[in-house]
BAMARGU-116715 format. One record per residue (C-alpha): x, z, y negated; residue in three letters; residue number from 1. Coordinates in steps of 0.02 Angstrom, whole numbers, plus 50000, padded with zeros to 5 digits. Layout:
[[X, Z, Y], "ALA", NUM]
...
REM end
This chain:
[[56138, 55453, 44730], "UNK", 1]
[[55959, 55397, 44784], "UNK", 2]
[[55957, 55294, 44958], "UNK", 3]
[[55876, 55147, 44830], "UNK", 4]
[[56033, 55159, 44735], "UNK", 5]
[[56131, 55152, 44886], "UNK", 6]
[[56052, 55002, 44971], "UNK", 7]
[[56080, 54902, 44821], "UNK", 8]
[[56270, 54951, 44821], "UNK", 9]
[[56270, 54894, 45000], "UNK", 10]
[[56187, 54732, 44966], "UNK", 11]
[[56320, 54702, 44833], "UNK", 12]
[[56446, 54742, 44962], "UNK", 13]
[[56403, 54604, 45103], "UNK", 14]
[[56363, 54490, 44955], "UNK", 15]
[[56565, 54526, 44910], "UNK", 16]
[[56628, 54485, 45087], "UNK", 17]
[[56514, 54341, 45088], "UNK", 18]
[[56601, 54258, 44926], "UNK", 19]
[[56766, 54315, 44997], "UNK", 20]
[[56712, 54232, 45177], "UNK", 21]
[[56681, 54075, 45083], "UNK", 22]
[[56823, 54044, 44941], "UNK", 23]
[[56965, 54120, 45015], "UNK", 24]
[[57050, 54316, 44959], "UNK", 25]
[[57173, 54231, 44839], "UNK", 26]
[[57169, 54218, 44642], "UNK", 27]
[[57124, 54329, 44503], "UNK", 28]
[[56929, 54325, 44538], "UNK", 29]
[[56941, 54365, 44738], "UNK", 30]
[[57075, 54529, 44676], "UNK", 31]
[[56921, 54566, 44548], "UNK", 32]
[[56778, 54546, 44684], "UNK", 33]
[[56904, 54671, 44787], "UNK", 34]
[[56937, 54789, 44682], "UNK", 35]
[[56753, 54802, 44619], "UNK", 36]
[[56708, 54802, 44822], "UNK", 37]
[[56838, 54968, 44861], "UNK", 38]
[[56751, 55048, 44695], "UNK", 39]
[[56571, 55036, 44757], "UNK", 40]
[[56634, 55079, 44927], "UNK", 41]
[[56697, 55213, 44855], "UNK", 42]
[[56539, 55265, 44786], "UNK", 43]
[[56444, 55272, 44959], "UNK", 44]
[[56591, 55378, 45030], "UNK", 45]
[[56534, 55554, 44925], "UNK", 46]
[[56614, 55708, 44986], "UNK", 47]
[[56471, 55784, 45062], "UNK", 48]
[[56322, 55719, 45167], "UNK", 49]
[[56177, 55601, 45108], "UNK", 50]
[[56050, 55522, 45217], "UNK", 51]
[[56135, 55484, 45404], "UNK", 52]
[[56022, 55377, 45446], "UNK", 53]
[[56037, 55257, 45314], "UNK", 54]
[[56236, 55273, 45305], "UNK", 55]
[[56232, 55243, 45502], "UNK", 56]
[[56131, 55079, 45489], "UNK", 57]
[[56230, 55055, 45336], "UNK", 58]
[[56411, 55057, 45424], "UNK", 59]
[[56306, 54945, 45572], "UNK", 60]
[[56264, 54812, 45438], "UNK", 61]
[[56436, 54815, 45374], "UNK", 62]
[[56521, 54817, 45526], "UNK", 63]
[[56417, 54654, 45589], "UNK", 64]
[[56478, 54564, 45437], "UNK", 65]
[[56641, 54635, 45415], "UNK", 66]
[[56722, 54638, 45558], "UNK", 67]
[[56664, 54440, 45635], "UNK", 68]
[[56758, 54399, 45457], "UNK", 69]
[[56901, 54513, 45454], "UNK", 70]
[[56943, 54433, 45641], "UNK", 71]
[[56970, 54265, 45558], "UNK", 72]
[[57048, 54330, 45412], "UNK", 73]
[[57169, 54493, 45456], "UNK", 74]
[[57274, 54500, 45294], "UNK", 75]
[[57139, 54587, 45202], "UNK", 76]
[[57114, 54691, 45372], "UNK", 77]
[[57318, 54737, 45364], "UNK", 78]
[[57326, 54772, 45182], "UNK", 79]
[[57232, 54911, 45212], "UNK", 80]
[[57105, 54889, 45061], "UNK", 81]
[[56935, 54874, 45148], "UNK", 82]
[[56995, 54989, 45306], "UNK", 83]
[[57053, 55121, 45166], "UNK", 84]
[[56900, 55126, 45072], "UNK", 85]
[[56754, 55091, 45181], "UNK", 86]
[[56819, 55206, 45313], "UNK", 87]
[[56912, 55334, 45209], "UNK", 88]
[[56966, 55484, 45333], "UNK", 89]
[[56896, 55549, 45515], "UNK", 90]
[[56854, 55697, 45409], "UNK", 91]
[[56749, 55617, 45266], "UNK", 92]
[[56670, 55512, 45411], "UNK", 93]
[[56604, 55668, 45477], "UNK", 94]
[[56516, 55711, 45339], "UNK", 95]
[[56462, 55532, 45261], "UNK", 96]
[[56388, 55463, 45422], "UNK", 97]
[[56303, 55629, 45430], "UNK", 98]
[[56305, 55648, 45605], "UNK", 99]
[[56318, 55806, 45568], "UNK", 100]
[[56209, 55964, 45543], "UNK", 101]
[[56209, 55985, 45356], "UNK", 102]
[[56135, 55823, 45314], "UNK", 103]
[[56055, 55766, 45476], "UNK", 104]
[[55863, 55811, 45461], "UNK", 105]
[[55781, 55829, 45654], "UNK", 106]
[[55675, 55715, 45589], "UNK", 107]
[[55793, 55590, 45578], "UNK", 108]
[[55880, 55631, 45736], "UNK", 109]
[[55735, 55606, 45838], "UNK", 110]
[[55702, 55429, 45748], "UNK", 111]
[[55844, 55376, 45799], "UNK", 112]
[[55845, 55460, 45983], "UNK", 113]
[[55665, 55359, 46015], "UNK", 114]
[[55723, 55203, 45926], "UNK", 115]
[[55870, 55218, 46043], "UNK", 116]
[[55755, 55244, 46188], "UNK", 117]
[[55648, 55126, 46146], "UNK", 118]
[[55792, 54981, 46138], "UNK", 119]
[[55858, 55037, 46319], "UNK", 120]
[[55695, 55031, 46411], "UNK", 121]
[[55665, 54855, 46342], "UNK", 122]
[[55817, 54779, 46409], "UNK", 123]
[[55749, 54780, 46595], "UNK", 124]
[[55667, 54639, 46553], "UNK", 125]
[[55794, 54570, 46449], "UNK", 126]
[[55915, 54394, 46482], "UNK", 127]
[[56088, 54475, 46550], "UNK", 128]
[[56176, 54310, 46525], "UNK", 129]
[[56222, 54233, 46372], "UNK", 130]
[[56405, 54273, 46344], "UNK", 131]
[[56565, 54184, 46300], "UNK", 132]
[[56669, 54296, 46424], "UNK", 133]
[[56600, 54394, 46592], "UNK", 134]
[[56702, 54545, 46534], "UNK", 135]
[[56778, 54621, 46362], "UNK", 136]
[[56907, 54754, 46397], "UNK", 137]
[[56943, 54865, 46247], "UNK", 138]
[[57074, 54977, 46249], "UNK", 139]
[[57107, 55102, 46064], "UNK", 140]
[[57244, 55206, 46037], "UNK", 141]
[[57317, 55335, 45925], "UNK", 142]
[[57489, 55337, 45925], "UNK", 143]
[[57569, 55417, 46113], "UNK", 144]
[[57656, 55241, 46139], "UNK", 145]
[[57737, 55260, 46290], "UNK", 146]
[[57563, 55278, 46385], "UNK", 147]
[[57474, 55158, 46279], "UNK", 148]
[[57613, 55042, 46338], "UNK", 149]
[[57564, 55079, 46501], "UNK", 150]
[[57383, 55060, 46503], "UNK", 151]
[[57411, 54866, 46412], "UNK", 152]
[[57544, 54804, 46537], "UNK", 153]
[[57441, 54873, 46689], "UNK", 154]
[[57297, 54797, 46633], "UNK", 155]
[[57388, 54625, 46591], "UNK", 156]
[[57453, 54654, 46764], "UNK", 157]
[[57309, 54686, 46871], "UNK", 158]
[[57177, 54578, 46796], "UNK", 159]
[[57136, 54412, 46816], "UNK", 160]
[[57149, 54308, 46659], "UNK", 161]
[[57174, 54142, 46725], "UNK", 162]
[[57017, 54096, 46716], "UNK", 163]
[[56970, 54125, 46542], "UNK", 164]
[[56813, 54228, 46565], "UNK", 165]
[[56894, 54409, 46528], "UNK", 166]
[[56954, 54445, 46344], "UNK", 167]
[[57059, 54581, 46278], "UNK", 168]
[[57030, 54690, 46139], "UNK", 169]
[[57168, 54819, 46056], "UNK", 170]
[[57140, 54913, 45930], "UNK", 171]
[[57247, 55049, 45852], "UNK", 172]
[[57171, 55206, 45755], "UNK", 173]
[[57334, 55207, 45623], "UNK", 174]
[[57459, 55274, 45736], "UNK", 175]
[[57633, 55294, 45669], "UNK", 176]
[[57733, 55281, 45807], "UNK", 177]
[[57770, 55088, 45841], "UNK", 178]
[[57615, 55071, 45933], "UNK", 179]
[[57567, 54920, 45805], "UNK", 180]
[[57731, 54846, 45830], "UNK", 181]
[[57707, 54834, 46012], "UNK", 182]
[[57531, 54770, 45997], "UNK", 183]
[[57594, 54633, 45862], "UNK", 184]
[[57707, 54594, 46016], "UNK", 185]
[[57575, 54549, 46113], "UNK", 186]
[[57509, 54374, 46178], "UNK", 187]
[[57398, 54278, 46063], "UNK", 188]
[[57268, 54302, 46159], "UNK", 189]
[[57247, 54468, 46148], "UNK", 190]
[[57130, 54515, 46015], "UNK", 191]
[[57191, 54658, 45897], "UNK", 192]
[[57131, 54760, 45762], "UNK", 193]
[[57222, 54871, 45658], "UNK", 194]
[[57161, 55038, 45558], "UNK", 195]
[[57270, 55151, 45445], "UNK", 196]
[[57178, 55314, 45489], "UNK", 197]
[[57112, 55376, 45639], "UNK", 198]
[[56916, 55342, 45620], "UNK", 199]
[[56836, 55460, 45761], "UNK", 200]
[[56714, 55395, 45832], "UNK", 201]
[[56778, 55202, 45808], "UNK", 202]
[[56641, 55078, 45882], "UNK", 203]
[[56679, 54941, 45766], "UNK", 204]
[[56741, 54816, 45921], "UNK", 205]
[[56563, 54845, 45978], "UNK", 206]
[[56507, 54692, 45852], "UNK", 207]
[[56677, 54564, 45914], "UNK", 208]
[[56679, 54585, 46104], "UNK", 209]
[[56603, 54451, 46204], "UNK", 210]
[[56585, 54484, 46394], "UNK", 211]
[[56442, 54503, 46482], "UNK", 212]
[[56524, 54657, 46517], "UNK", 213]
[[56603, 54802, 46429], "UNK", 214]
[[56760, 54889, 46479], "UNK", 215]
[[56813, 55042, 46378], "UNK", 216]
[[56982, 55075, 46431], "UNK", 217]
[[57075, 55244, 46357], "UNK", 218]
[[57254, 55234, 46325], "UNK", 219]
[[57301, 55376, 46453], "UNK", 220]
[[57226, 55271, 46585], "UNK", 221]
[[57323, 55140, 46714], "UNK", 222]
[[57244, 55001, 46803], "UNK", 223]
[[57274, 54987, 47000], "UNK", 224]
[[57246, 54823, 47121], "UNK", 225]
[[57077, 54760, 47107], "UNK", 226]
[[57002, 54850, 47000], "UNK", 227]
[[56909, 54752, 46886], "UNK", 228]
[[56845, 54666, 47054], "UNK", 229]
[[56775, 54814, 47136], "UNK", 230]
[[56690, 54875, 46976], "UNK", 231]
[[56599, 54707, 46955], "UNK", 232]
[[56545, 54714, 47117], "UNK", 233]
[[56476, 54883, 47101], "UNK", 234]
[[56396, 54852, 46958], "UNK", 235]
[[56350, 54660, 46986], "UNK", 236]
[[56236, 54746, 47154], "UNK", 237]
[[56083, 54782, 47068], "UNK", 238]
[[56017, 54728, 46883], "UNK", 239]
[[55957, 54916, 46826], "UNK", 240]
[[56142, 54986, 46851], "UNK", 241]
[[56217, 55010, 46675], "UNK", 242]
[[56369, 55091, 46705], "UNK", 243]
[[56516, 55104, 46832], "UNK", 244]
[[56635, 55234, 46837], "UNK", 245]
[[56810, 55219, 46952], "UNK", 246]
[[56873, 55375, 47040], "UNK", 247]
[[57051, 55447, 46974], "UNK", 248]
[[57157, 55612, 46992], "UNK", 249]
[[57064, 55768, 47003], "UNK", 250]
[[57144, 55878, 46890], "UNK", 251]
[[57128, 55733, 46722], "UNK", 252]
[[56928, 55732, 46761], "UNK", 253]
[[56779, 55837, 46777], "UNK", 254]
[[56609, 55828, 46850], "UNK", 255]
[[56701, 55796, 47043], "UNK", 256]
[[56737, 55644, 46998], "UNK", 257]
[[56910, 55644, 47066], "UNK", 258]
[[57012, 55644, 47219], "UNK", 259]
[[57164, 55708, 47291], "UNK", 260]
[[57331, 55636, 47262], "UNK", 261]
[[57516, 55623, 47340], "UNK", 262]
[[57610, 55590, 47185], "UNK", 263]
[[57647, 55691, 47026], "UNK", 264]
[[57571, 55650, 46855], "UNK", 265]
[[57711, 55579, 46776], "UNK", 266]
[[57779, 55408, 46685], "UNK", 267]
[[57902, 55406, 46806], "UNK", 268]
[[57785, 55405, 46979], "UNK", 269]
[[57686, 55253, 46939], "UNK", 270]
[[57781, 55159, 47080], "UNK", 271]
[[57712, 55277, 47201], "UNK", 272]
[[57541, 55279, 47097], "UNK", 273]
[[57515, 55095, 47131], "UNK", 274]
[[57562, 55110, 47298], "UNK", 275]
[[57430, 55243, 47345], "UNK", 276]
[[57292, 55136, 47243], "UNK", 277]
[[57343, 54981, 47332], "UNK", 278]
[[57291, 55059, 47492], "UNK", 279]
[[57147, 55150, 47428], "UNK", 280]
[[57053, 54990, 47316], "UNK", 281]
[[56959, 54918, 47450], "UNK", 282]
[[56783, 54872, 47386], "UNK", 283]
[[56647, 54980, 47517], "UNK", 284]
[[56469, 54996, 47451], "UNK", 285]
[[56452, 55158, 47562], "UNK", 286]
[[56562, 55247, 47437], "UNK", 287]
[[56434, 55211, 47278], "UNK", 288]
[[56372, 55369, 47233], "UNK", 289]
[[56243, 55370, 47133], "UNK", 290]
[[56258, 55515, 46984], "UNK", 291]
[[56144, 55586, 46830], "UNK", 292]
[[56317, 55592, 46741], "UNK", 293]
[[56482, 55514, 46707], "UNK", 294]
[[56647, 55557, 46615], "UNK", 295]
[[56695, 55369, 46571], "UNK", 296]
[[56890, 55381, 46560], "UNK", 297]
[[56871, 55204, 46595], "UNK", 298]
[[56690, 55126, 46620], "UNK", 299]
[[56596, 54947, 46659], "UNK", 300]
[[56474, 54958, 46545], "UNK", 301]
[[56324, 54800, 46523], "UNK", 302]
[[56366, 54734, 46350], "UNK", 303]
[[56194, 54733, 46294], "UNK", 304]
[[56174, 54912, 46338], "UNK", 305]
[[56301, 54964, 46247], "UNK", 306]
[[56304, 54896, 46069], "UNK", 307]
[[56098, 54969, 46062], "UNK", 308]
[[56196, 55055, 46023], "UNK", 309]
[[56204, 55192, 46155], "UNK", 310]
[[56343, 55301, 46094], "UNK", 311]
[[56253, 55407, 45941], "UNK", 312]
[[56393, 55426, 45802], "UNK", 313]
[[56326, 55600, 45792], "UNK", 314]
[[56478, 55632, 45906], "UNK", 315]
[[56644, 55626, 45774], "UNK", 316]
[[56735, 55718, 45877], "UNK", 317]
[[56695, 55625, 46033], "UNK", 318]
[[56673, 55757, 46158], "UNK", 319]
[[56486, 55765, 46242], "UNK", 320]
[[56461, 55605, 46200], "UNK", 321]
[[56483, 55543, 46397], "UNK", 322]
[[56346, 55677, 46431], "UNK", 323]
[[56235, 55618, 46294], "UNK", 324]
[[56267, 55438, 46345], "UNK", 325]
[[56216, 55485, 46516], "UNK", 326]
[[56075, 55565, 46470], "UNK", 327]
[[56004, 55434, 46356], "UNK", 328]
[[56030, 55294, 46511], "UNK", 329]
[[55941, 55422, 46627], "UNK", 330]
[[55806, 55456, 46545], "UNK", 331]
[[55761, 55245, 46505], "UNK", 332]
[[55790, 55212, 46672], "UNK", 333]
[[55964, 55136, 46700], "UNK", 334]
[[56070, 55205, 46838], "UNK", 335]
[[56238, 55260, 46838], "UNK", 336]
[[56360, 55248, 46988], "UNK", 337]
[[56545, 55318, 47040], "UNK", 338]
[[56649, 55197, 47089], "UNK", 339]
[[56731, 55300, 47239], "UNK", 340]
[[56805, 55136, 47311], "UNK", 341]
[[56910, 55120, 47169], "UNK", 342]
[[57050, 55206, 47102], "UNK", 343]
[[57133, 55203, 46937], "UNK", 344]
[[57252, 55338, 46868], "UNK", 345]
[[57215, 55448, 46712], "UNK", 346]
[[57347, 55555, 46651], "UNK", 347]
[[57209, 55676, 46543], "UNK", 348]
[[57170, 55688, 46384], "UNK", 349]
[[57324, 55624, 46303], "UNK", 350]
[[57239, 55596, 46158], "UNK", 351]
[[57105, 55713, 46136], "UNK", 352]
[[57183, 55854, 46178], "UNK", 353]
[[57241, 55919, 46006], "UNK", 354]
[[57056, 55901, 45955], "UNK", 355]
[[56982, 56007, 46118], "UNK", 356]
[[57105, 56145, 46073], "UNK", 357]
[[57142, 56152, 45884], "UNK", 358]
[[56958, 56098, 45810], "UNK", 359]
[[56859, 56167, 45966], "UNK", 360]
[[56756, 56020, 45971], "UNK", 361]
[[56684, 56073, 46126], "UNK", 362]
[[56595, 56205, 46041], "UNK", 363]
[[56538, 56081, 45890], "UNK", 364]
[[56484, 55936, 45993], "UNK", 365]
[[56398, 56033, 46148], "UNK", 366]
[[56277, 56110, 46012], "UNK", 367]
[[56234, 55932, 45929], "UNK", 368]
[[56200, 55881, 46113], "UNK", 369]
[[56081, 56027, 46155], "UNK", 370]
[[55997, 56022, 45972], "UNK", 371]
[[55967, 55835, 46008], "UNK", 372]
[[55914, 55831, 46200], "UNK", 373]
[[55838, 56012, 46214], "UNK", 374]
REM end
């Protein structure tokens, strides 16, 4: 299929969401208009790779429609249809949105590095202020329940909500474990989105979340005592700081980003976790550092920064893509700073672990990193 082909089969597509935005998923016409919509989907979802470029601005312009619709109108969302066919498996991802090597020209990767680059530098001089919320915290998850548990009741318990300007964002990646049960459980006010696969890498909240401010929060993570507070102030200190990253245990990080602890990594020690972070969280500019690169476990991220976007899709099997994040920030002059005031615990790769040892994506995605940075 020609990418002229293709960009009228994605016209046809928003046009579809657009009637569906306007008179309602019900009847025999809407089920025809959905049906037609999962076949051309269908058609732009091939088995092996086409243009990435195209299919990554492509899933962009989709997403921006999609997704402010599907919020208002989650049936369609939870029936699986849309979620099924526009985002099929992790593993067709990897080839559709090219992103990989097969079908990903260097041309086209360094179009889309410069564009990137481009983008980044121009938002020195770019309004930091128009936002609904000051921060959007976004926590996704893949099954593992009892931590994901965890990470949502710290952060409901450790963050300020009262006064309306800090949303939350859930979003499961198809687990099968009564993770979605608990996350229906939640308050209203929570924002959630549901998937029936896992989709690696998953940026679609980039187009719904709000907040000045961008909080990507794994689901092996647990928020301490003032947390959010110290990282704002961190990052609130000077207007070319892009992203803050807290401290945590040493063995769940690299790059020296963590510290000593006196408890064991275990469900069971979080009383004695909180204690030790309690003491530890008290915000002290003289324990900034400054670095070339962060492992965001949990990051503060400036909202505008980060739906550029910043993180290339290249990535599907995540790892590097901290490094290439980094690198990108660096090199269009945004700084990045460790947060070594603030403590939050990680437990480690709870989720990405099966990935790092059974797919050696560490192998895959350091080589797309050094083929697109040099």
């Amino acid at each position: 299929m020609n990418v002229k082909k293709q960009k009228e089969i994605a016209e046809r597509l928003i046009k579809g969401v657009t009637w569906l935005e306007v008179h309602g998923t019900d009847g025999e016409v809407a089920q025809g208009i959905r049906e037609e919509m999962a076949n051309m989907a269908r058609q732009l979802c091939p088995s092996s790779p086409t243009d990435p470029l195209f299919l990554q601005d492509l899933v962009s312009a989709l997403s921006e429609t999609l997704f402010t619709w599907l919020e208002r109108s989650p049936e369609i969302w939870e029936e699986s249809l849309l979620s099924d066919t526009l985002f099929p498996c992790a593993k067709e991802l990897d080839a559709v949105l090219a992103l990989c090597t097969e079908g990903n020209s260097p041309a086209a990767k360094m179009r889309r590095k410069e564009e990137t680059q481009r983008k980044l530098t121009a938002l020195h001089q770019a309004s930091n202020t128009a936002y609904r919320y000051r921060v959007s915290i976004v926590v996704t998850c893949y099954n593992h329940l009892a931590y994901t548990k965890l990470a949502i009741d710290s952060i409901l318990k450790y963050t300020d909500f009262s006064r309306g300007d800090v949303e939350l964002i859930v979003l499961d990646n198809g687990s099968s474990d009564g993770t979605a049960d608990y996350l229906s459980s939640l308050d209203s006010s929570v924002r959630r989105m549901y998937f029936t696969r896992n989709v690696r890498p998953n940026m679609s909240y980039r187009w719904l979340i709000q907040g000045q401010f961008f909080v990507g929060f794994s689901n092996d993570a647990v928020a301490t005592p003032h947390w959010l507070e110290n990282l704002l102030t961190c990052i609130e200190s000077a207007p070319d700081i892009a992203m803050v990253v807290p401290t945590c245990p040493g063995f769940s990080i690299s790059n020296f980003q963590g510290i000593a602890i006196s408890y064991a990594n275990e469900i069971s020690q979080m009383d004695k976790m909180e204690a030790f972070a309690a003491a530890f969280n008290q915000s002290d500019p003289q324990k900034w550092e400054e670095r070339a690169v962060l492992m965001p476990f949990v990051s503060i991220v400036r909202t505008d920064v980060f739906i550029t976007p910043v993180f290339d899709l290249g990535y599907f099997k995540i790892d590097f893509i901290d490094d290439d994040m980094s690198t990108a920030l660096r090199r269009s002059g945004w700084r990045m700073f460790l947060a070594k005031d603030t403590f939050l615990h990680h437990f480690g790769s709870v989720t990405l672990r099966h990935e790092q040892v059974q797919e050696n994506s560490l192998f895959f995605m350091r080589k797309y990193y050094h083929d697109k940075w040099g």
